[in-house]
C-alpha positions in Angstrom: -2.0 -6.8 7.0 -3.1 -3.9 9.2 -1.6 -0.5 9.9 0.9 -1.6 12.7 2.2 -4.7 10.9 2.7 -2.3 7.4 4.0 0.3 9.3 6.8 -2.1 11.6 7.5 -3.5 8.2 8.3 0.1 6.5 10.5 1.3 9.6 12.4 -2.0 8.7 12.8 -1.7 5.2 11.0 -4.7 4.5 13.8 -7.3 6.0 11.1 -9.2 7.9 8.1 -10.8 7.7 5.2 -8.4 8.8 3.0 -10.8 10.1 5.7 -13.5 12.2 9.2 -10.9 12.0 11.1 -14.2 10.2 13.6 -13.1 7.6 13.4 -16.4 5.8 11.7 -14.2 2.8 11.3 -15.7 -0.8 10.9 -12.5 -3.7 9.6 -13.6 -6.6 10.2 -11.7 -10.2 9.6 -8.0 -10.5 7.0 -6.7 -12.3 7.2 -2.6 -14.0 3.9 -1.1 -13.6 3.5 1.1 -17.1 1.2 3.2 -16.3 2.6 4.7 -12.9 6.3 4.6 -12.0 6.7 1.3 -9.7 8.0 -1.5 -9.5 5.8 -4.8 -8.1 7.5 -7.9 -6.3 5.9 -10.8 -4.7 6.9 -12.0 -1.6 6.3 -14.8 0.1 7.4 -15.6 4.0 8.9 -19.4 4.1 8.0 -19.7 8.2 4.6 -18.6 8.4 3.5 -18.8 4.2 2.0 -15.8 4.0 2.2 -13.8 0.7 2.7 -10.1 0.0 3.4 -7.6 -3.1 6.3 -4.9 -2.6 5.4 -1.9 -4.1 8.9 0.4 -4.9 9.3 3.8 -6.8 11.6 6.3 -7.9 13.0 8.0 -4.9 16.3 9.7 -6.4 19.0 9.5 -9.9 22.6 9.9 -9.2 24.4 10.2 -12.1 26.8 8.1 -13.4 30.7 8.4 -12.6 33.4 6.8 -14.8 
């Protein structure tokens, strides 16, 4: 993917496909990467079949209100 597809997928918050703008998106299972804090999930775009890794971490805690 090159720097204008990753960077229209960003500003979309990953809702479509970077390469063909389908949201017909299948995430596979996430993966924890131990030795820095992110989480890994495949994706993989059901128009066009091309296949991509999301790559989240920690942004912000809230703390928990009962």
């Amino acid at each position: 993917m090159n720097k204008e597809q990753l960077a229209k997928y960003m500003a979309a918050s990953g809702l479509g496909c970077p390469f063909c703008d389908s949201p017909d998106l299948h995430t596979g299972e996430m993966t924890f990467g131990y030795d820095v804090a992110k989480v890994y999930v495949p994706v993989h775009c059901n128009r066009c079949s091309k296949e991509w890794t999301d790559e989240y971490t920690l942004t912000g805690v809230s703390e928990a209100t009962e």
